[in-house]
N, C-alpha and C positions, 0 to 999 in steps of 0.2 A: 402834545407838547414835545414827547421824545421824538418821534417823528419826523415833526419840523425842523428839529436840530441837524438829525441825523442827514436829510438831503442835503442841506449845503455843506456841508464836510465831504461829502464823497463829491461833490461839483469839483470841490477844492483840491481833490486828492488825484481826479480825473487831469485836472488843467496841469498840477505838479506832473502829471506823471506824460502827459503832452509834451512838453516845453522837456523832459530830458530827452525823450526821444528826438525831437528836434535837434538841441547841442549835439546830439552822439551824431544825428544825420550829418550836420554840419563838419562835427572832426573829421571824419571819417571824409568827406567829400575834401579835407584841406590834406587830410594825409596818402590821398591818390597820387600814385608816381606821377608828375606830370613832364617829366623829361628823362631822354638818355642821353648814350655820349657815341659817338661814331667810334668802331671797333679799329683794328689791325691788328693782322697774322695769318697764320693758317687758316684759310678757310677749304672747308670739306662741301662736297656736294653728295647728298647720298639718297638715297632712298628706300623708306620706313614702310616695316608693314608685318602685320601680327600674322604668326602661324603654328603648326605644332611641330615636335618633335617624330621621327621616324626612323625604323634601323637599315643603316644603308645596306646591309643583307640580313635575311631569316630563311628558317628552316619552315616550311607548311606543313602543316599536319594534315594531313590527308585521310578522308574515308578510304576502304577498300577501293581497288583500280580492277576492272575486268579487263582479260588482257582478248579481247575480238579479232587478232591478227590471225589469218592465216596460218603467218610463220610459225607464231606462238601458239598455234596446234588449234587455233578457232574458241581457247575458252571462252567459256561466255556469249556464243555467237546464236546458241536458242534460246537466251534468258529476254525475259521481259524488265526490260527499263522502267526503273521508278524513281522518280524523286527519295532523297532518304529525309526521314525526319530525325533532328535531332532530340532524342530522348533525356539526356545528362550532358552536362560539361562543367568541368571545372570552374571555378570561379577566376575569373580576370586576374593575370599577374601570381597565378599560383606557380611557384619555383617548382620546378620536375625535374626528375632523372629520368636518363635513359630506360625505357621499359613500364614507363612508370603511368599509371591509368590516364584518360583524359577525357574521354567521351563516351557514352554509349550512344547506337543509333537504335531507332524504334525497329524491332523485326520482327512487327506482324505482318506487313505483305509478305515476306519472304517467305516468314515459317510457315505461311495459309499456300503458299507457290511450292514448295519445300517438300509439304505434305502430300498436296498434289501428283507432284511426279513419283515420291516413292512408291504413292500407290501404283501410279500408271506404270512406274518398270517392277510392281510385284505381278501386274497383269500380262504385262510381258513378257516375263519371266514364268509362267502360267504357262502362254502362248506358247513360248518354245519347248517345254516339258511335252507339251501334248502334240507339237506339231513331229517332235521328234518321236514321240511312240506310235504315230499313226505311221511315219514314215518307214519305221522297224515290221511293224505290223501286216503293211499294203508291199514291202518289199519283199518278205518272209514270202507271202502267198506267192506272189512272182517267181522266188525261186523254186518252191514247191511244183508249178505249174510246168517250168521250166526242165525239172526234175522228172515230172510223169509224164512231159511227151518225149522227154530223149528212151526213157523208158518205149513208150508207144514207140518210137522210130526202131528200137532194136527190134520186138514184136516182127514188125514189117519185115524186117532183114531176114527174120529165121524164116518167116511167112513165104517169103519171096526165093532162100536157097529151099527151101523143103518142096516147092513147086515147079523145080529146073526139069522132072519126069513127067510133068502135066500137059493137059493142051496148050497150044501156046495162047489161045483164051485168057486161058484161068494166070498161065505165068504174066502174058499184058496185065491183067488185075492186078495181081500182087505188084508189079515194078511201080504202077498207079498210086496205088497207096502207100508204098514207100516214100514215094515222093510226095503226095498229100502231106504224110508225118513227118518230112525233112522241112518241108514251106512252114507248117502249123510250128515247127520247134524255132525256126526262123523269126517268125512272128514273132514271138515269148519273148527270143531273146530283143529284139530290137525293143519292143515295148516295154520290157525291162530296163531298158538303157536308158532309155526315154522319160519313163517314170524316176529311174533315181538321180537322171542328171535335175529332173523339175523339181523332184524334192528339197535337191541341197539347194539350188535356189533357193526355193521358199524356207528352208533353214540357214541359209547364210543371211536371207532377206529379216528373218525374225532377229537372228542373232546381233545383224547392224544397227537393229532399233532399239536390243535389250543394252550393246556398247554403247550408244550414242544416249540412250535415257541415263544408263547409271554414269557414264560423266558429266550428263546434266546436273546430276542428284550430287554428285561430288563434289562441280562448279560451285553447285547453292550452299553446300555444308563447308567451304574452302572459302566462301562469300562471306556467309554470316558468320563467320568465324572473324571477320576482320572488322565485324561491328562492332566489338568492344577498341576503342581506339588505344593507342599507347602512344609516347613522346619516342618521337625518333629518335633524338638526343638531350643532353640537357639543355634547360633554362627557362625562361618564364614565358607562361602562356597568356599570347594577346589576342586578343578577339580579331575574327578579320571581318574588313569592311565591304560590304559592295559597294556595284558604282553610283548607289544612291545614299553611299555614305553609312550605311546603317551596320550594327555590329552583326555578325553570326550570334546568336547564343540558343541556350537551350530550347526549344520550340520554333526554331527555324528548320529552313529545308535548304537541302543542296542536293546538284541533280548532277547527272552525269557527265557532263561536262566540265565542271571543277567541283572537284571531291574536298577542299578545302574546308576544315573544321575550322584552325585556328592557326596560330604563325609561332614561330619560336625564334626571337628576333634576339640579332649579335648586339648586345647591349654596348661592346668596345669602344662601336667608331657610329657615332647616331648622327642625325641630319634633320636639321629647320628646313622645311618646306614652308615657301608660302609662294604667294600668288602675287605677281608684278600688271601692272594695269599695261594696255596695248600704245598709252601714253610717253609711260619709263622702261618699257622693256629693250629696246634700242640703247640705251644706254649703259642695260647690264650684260656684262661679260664676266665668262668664265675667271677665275682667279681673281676675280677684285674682294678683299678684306671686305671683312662683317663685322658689330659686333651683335652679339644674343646674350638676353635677360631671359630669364623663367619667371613666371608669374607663381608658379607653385616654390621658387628657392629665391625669395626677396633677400637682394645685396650682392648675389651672386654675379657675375659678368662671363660670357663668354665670349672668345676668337674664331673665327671662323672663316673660310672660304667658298667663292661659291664655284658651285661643282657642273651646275647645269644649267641650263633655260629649255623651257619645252620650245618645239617648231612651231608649233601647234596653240592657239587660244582657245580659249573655253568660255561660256557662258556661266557665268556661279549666280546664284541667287543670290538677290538686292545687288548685284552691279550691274550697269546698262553698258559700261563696256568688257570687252573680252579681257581675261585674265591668262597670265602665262604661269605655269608651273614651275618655281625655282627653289633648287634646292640647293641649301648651303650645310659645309660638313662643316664641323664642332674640332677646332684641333685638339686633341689630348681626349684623353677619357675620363666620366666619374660616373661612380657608382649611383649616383644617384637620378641620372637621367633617366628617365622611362619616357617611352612611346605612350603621344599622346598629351601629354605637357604641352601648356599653350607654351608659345615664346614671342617676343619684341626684336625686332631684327632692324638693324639699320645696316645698309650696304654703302661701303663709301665707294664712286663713282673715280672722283679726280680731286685731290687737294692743290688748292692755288695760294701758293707762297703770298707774304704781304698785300694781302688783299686789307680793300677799305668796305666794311660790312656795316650795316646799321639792323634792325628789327624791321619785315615789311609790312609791318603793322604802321610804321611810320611813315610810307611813300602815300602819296595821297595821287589824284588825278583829275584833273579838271575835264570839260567838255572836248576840248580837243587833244585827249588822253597823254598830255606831254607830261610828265614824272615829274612830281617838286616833292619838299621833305619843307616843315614850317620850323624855322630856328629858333632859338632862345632869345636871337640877339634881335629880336622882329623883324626878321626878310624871309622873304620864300624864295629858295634854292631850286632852281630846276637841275637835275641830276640824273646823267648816262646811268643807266644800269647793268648788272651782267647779271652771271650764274645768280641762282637762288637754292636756298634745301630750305625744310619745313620749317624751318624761325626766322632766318636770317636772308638778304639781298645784299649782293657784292654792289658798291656804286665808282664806276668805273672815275667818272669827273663828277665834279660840284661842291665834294666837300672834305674836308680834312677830317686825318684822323682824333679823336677828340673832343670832336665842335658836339654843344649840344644840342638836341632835335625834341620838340614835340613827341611825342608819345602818339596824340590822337591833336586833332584840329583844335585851333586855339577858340576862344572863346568870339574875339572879332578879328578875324581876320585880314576883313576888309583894311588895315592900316599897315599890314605889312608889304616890303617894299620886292619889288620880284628883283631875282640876281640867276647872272649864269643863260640870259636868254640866246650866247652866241651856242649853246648847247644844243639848239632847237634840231640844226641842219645834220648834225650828228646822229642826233635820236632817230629823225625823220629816214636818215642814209642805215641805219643799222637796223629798221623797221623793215624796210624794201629788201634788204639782203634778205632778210628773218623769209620774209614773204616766198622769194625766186630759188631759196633753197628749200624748199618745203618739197 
């Protein structure tokens, strides 16, 4: 019995609760704007487009730099090249002074390279102790040798005056061997000469290996000594980007080619970059006004100019056309801009005094794309158009300022009466222009 009560009450509560939702459909469809009014003034042409902030100069924080010049005495010129790993770095936006820590690099290649060579110039350094005691050694004999045949040659002399009474036999023998012992001490000496010029060779040769090892060892100790990083000067550390966008931080690599840890950017004078389609880039020049909003500083407005256009387009991801590079400077300075803040950027192009603008959400187009606008007073306007920006179309003829316009297509249209058809030859002559200037 309770049962039976209870369903049709909720049938009942069901259909109540239908029929509001209805009325609220029904207000809500009567309170839809369904007309504007045609504008006059200023009208701006500009062109809108989101990007970040960036500092129009920074300082780089740099790994260690080997210097491989020639000029600059070849350091660096027998090390082995590695990528460096970044072991530490500071966190994003931390405020530094000058001298003040910022990164460590990983130095196990080096100090395993480091080790290495000490060792090889202790064995060098071996080499030339021993190459120079054999050379003391094997020259000593030399001179000894040297020594006992000048010795032998005087022999000979006294041999040879004490025999000037003999037969002249025995005096030929003795003269003989005088000169046997003049040739033999001869010998000694050049072989002597010979030997110590080959010596200091191979000890000049040792000793260029033991200079050129220990400033290799000095290079690597001069090296890793630059792997604790420090801030060049003051101010806030920003992460730098490759060209794939992505930050440096700690567990990344840099190689020898750009030592770049991180950037130390001049917070004063910062800059909107963003990217203009290959559609509106024609249209932006240097020095035309901007304004910029921060998404991170809501109510704020900023002035700006823009500073550049790249020559060059790019392909960026999710756009099918090419994008240009533009970057606009921020006039004045505030403390509170940081690199990397998204920003809204509108660039005004050209303002046209007393213009007659409407919404181009109101222009409509039929089949043979001639421009009408549907009016309050039931006629359909055909109307010249000009310049447009992202809300608004300038309409050169058709309608006054004031008059009011459809919003969106009326309900039947079919009843409204066409006006403004002597416009057709105009639209049709400013089409073909559009076309043979292209």
């Amino acid at each position: 019995m309770k049962r039976s009560l209870i369903i049709p009450g909720l049938v009942v509560v069901a259909a109540i609760a239908a029929l509001l939702v209805f009325n609220r459909m029904a207000s809500t469809k009567k309170n839809v704007k369904m007309f504007t009014q045609a504008s006059s003034g200023n009208f701006e042409i500009t062109v809108a487009g989101a990007g970040e902030l960036v500092p129009e100069k920074s300082i780089d924080i740099k790994g260690p730099v080997l210097n491989t010049s020639p000029q600059g005495g070849g350091r660096g010129m027998d090390m082995r090249f590695m990528d460096l790993k970044i072991q530490d770095l500071v966190p994003e936006g931390t405020l530094v002074s000058e001298g003040d820590y910022v990164a460590q690099l990983d130095r196990t290649n080096y100090d395993n390279t480091l080790k290495d060579e000490l060792q090889n110039l202790t064995t060098l350094n071996a080499s030339l102790e021993l190459k120079t005691l054999d050379t003391t050694v094997t020259l000593t004999a030399l001179r000894d040798d040297i020594k006992n045949q000048t010795y032998a040659v005087e022999e000979a002399k006294i041999v040879l005056d004490q025999s000037k009474f003999e037969p002249p036999a025995t005096i030929h023998k003795a003269e003989l061997d005088l000169d046997r012992q003049k040739r033999a001490l001869e010998q000694l000496k050049k072989s002597y000469g010979l030997k110590a010029a080959q010596t200091l060779v191979d000890i000049n040769t040792v000793k260029l290996s033991v200079t050129r090892k220990a400033k290799l060892v000095q290079d690597l100790q001069d090296y890793l000594a630059g792997f604790t990083i420090k801030a060049p000067s003051s101010g806030m550390v920003i992460y730098k980007k490759n060209q794939l966008g992505t930050k440096t931080k700690a567990g990344s690599s840099i190689n020898f080619f750009d030592m770049t840890v991180a950037t130390l950017p001049d917070l004063t004078v910062m800059l909107s970059k963003i990217y203009v389609s290959e559609v509106e880039v024609a249209d932006v020049k240097p020095g035309q006004r901007a304004d910029i909003s921060i998404d991170a500083l809501p109510g704020r407005t900023y002035k700006g100019v823009v500073l550049s256009i790249a020559n060059v387009g790019e392909q960026l991801p999710n756009s099918d056309a090419k994008m240009f590079e533009t970057l606009i400077k921020i006039d004045g300075t505030d403390p509170d801009l940081r690199p990397a803040m998204t920003t809204s950027n509108k660039i005004t192009l050209k303002t046209l005094g007393n213009a007659v603008f409407i919404p181009t959400e109101c222009i409509q187009a039929g089949p043979d794309s001639i421009p009408f606008v549907y009016m309050k007073n039931k006629t359909k306007h055909i109307v010249l158009l000009g310049d447009s920006n992202e809300k608004y179309t300038i309409v050169e003829k058709g309608i006054e300022p004031g008059a009011s316009i459809y919003l969106m297509p009326p309900e039947e249209p079919e009843g409204f009466k066409t006006m403004g058809k002597e416009l057709i030859p105009l639209i049709r002559q400013k089409e073909m222009t559009a076309v043979s200037t292209r």
